[in-house]
N, C-alpha and C positions, 0 to 999 in steps of 0.2 A: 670459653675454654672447654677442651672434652670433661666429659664425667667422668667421676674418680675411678668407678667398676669397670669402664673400658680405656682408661687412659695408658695401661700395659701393651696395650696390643697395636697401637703404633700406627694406627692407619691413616696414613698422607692424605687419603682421597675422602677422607666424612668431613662433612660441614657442619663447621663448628658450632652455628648456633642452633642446628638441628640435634646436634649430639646431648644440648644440656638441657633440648626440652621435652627429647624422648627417652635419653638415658636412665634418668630415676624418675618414671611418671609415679603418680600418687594412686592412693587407693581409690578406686571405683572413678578413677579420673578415665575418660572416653576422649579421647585426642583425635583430628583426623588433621592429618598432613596433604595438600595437593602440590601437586608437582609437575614440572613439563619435561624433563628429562630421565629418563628410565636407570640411567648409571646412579642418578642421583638418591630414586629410588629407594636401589639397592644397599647404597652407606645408608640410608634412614633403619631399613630392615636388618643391615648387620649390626649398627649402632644400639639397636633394641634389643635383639638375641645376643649380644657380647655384652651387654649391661646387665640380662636378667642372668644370664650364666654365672656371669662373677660374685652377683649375689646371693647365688643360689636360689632363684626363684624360679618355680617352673615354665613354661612355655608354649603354647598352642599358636602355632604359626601357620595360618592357612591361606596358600599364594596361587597365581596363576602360576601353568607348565612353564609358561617362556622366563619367566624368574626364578622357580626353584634354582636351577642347574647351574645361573650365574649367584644365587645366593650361597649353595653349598662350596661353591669356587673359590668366593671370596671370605666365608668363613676356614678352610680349611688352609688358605694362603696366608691367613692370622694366626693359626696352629691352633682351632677347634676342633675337636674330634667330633663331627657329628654323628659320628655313628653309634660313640660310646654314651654319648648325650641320650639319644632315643631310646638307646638297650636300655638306661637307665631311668627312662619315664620321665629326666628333666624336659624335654626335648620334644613336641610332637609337631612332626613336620607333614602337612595334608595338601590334597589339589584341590583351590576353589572352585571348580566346576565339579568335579565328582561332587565337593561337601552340599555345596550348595542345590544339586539336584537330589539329594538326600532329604530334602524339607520342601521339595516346591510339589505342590499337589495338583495336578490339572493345569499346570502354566501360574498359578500362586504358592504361595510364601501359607506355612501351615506353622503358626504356634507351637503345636504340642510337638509337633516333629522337629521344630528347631530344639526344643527346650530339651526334649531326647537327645539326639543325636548332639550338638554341640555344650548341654548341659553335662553328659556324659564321661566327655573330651577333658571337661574342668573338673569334674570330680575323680576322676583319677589321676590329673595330673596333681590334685589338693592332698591326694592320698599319701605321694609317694615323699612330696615335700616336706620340708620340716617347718617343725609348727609355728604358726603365725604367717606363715609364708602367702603372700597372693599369685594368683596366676598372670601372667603377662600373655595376651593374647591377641594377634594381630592376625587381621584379615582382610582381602581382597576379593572378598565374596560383593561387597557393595560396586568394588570398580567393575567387576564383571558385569555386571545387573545394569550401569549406566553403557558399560561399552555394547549391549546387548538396544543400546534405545531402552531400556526402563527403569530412568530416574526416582521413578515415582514406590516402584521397587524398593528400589536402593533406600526412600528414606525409612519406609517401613521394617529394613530390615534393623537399619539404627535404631528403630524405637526396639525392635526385639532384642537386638543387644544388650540396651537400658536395663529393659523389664529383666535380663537375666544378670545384669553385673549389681539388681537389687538381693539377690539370691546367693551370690557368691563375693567372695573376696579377690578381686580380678580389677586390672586398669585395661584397659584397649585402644589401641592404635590403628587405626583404618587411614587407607590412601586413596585415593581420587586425582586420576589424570588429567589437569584444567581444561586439556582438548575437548572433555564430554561436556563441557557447558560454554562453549564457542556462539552460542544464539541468544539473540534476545527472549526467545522462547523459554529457554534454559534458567532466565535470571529465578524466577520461583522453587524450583526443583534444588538452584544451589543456595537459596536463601536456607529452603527446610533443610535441606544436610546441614548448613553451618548449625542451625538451630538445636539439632539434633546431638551434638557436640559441646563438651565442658571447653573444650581447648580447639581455638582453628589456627594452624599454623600457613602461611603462605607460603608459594612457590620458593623453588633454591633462587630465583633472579633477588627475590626480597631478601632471605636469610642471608645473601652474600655480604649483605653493606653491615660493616662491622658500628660506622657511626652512625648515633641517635637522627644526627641532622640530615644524614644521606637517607634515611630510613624516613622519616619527615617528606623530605625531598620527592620520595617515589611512592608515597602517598598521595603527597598530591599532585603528581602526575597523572595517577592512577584515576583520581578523581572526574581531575581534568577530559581525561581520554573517554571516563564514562558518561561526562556531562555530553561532549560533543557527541558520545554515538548515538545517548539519546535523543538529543537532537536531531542525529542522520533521521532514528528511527520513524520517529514523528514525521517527517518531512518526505520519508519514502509510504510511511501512510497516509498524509494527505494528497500526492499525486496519487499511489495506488486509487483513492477515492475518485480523485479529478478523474483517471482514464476510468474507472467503470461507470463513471456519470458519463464522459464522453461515446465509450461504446453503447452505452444506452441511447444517449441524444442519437446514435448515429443507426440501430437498430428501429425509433418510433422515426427515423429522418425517411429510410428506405422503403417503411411502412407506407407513410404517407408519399413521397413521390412515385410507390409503385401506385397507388389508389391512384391522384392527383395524372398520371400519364395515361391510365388505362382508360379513366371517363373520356376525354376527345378523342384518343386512338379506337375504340369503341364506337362510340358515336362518326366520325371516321369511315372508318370501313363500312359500317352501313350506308351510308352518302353514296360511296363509291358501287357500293355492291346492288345502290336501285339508278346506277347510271345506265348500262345497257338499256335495262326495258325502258327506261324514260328516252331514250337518245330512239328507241325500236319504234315508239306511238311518233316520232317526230317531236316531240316535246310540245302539245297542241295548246296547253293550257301554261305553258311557260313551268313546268313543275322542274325541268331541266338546271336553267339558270339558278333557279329556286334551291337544290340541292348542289350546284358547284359552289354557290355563294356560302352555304353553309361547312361544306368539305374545307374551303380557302379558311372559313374562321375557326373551324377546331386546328388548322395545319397551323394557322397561327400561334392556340392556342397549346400547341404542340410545343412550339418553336418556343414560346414564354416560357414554358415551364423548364426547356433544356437547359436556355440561358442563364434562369436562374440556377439549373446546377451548374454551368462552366463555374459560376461566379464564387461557387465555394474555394476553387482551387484557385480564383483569380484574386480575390480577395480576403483568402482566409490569415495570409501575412500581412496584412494591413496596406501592402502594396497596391494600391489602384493605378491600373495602367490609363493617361489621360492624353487623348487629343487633342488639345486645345485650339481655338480658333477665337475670331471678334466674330460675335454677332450680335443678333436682336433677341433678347428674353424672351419679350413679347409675343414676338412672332412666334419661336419656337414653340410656348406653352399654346398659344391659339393650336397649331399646327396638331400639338400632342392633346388636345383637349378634342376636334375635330376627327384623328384618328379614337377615339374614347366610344366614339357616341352613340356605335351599333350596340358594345360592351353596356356605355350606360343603357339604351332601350331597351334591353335583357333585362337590366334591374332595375326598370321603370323609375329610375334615376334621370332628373331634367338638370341639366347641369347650367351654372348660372356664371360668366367669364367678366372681370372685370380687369382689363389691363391698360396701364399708360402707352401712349403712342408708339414707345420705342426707347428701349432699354440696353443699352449696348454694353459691352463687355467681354472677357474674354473665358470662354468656357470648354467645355468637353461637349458638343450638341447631342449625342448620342447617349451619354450617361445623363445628362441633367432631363433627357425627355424617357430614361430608364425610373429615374426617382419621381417626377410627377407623373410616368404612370401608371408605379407600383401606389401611390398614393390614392391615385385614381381607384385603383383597382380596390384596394380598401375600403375605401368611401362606396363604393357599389355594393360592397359584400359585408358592410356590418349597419349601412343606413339605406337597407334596399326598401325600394317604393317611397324614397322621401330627397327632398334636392340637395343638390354639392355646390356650394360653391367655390369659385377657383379666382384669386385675386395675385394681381402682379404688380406690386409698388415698388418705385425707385429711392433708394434714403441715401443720406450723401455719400458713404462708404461702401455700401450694397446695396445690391436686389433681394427684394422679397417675396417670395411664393408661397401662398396660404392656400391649403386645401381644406375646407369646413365640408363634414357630414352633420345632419341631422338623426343619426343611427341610435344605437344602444349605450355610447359611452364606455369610458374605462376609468376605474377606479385609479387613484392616487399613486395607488403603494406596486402599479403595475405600470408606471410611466415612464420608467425605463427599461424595465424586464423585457418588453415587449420590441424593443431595438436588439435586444439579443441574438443569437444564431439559434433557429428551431425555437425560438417561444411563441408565444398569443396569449392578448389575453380572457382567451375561450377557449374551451374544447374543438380539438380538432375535428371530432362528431360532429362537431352542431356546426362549424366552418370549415370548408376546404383548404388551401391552401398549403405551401412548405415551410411555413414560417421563416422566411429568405427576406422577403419583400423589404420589411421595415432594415433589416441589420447591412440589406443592401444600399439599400439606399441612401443610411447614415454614412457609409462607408466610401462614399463617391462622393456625400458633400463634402465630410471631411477631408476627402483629398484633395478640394479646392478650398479647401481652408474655413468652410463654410460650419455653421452646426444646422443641426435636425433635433426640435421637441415637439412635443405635444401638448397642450391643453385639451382637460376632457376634467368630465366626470360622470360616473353613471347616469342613465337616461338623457344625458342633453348631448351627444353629437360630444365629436373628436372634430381640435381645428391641431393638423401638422402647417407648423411655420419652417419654413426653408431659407435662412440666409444666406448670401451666395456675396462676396466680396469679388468687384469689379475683375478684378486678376487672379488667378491661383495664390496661394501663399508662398 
């Protein structure tokens, strides 16, 4: 119900439970009201000034421009004289941006110049008052500071409040428009205002619900709403995370296939650039052959490395596009082990072929000789100078392809890292490679329904097993 000292004045438009909790505030009581409508506001600020008038308590009311002009409106449509109010000293009506640039020194907040100037304001309104009287003082000096971006302001200027309503006989009323703390950023700046504060009253949406249990109700919605956004929040900070890991994997990816392209295109263009004078002597010692044979295996090795970039965009949806056909295992891994063997003689790797007569089934022949021989390639580049072997068994269900190095080995806890897109498990320093190979290759078995592991451990060689089931899945 309105309070007693403003219940003459009749006004339709103040909400009622805003009226009985700023109508008679208590001594040195610091109340702040937030709110999302500006009409609303305004009943909170008449409701204060028409409560201290009728009790004859004086009044320091310090507002932004765009509200005075509807304050004195709607005080004067109540039948306040504020003009006779102010002659009188009950009454001191100020602009928060003039007041408040009256105490800021350098772009801060200055103690002694608040304690002046708005200490000032309270000793003469305490002067003119009769005795025992406190001063009612309200101010928008705080929402300006937030609408300005500085929250952080705003709480310091509450504490200056405090320290001054220790000094004087005075309760204060501050507002804050809930718009200024819309971000999760915000959640701390509006913890310290609350803190800051004897009394937090809630937006008009809350004050409206006259029942206990509706007031319950929109609590815990409120809850509710906060649980879920923290939620959002979390979950738009673990992608945030995901993409700056991803732009990262994708900045050391470009790193290394710029490296990874430029060593054979390099090597390349020189092949081609000692062709003329070799092709000029007649090629007498055979140096001719000798350098197209080499031009042919960087072009090659050109070509590897493209394909493994189409394969980002071919397989980065898990979609593997597959040709499938009946063939022979066998034969194919011979074929792909024979295409291998220049590769292995580079890295004095003697490769060792054990396969059943003929293995038939229904396969992709192009991708399953892509995966043994990205395997191949492996086995050359982490057990170089030492033998591979390559085994082809039939088991009742599937085929099985075993590639054994005799190399360096891979620890336990990197046995599956290393099927990933862009990992190893080495520095890419000390290995070449786009780290494509292995995450390709699973990704072909698996879309013949087959799997891809390793066995390994440091120092003894990596055996990758291939099972490959008769049919696609």
């Amino acid at each position: 119900m309105p309070p007693a000292d403003a219940a003459s004045l009749g006004n339709p438009h103040r909400p009622q439970a805003s009226e009985s909790l700023v109508g008679q505030p208590r001594e040195h009581a610091h109340t702040v009201q937030f709110y999302e409508d500006e009409d609303f506001l305004i009943d909170v600020i008449d409701a204060f000034i028409t409560g201290g008038l009728a009790r004859g308590d004086p009044l320091v009311i310090i507002v932004q421009a765009s509200h005075r002009q509807k304050l004195i409106a709607r005080l004067m449509a109540a039948g306040v004289d504020t003009a006779t109010a102010c002659a009188a000293g009950q009454l001191t009506l100020l602009d928060a941006r003039e007041t408040l640039a009256r105490f800021m020194m350098d772009g801060r907040l200055d103690w002694e110049a608040f304690r002046e100037v708005v200490g000032t304001l309270i000793e003469r309104s305490l002067a003119v008052a009769r005795p025992g009287a406190q001063v009612r003082a309200y101010g928008e000096m705080v929402d300006v500071l937030c609408q300005d971006g500085k929250p952080d302001a705003a709480v310091e200027l509450e504490s200056m409040w405090n320290d001054l309503a220790v000094l004087y006989p005075m309760s204060l009323l501050c507002t804050y428009a809930i718009g200024h703390f819309g971000q999760a950023a915000h959640s701390r700046p509006f913890q310290d205002v609350c803190k800051a504060h004897a009394r937090v009253i809630p937006t008009e949406s809350y004050m409206r619900l006259d029942e206990p249990e509706d007031q319950l109700r929109e609590v815990s919605l409120l809850q509710q709403r906060a649980q879920a956004l923290e939620t959002e929040i979390q979950q738009r900070r673990e992608a945030e995370q995901a993409l700056r890991d991803a732009l990262h994997c994708r900045d050391e990816f470009l790193a290394l296939a710029s490296h990874e392209l430029k060593t054979p295109l390099t090597a390349l263009q020189l092949q081609l650039q000692s062709l003329p004078s070799a092709a000029a002597r007649k090629d007498g010692d055979g140096r001719l052959m000798e350098r197209l044979d080499k031009a042919i295996r960087h072009t090659e090795r050109l070509a590897t490395h493209i394909d493994g970039l189409l394969d980002i965009s071919r397989l980065g949806d898990g979609q593997v596009p597959l040709m499938v056909e009946q063939l022979d295992l066998s034969r194919l891994i011979r074929d792909t082990v024979a295409r291998a063997m220049t590769t292995a003689a580079e890295a004095d790797c003697r490769i060792h072929l054990t396969a059943d007569a003929s293995i038939l089934g229904v396969w992709d022949p192009l991708r399953i000789q892509q995966v043994v021989g990205n395997l191949l390639v492996n086995a050359f580049k982490y057990g170089r100078g030492r033998p591979v072997e390559v085994r082809v068994d039939a088991e009742p269900d599937h085929a099985r392809v075993t590639v054994r190095d005799y190399g360096i080995g891979i620890a336990p806890e990197h046995h599956e890292r290393i099927f990933q897109r862009f990992e190893r498990a080495v520095p890419s320093t000390a290995f070449g490679g786009l780290g494509l190979g292995l995450w390709a290759a699973r990704q072909v078995v698996a879309a013949h329904g087959g799997t891809l592991r390793v066995e390994s451990e440091p120092g003894k060689g990596a055996t990758f097993i291939v099972e490959l089931p008769y049919r696609p899945a």
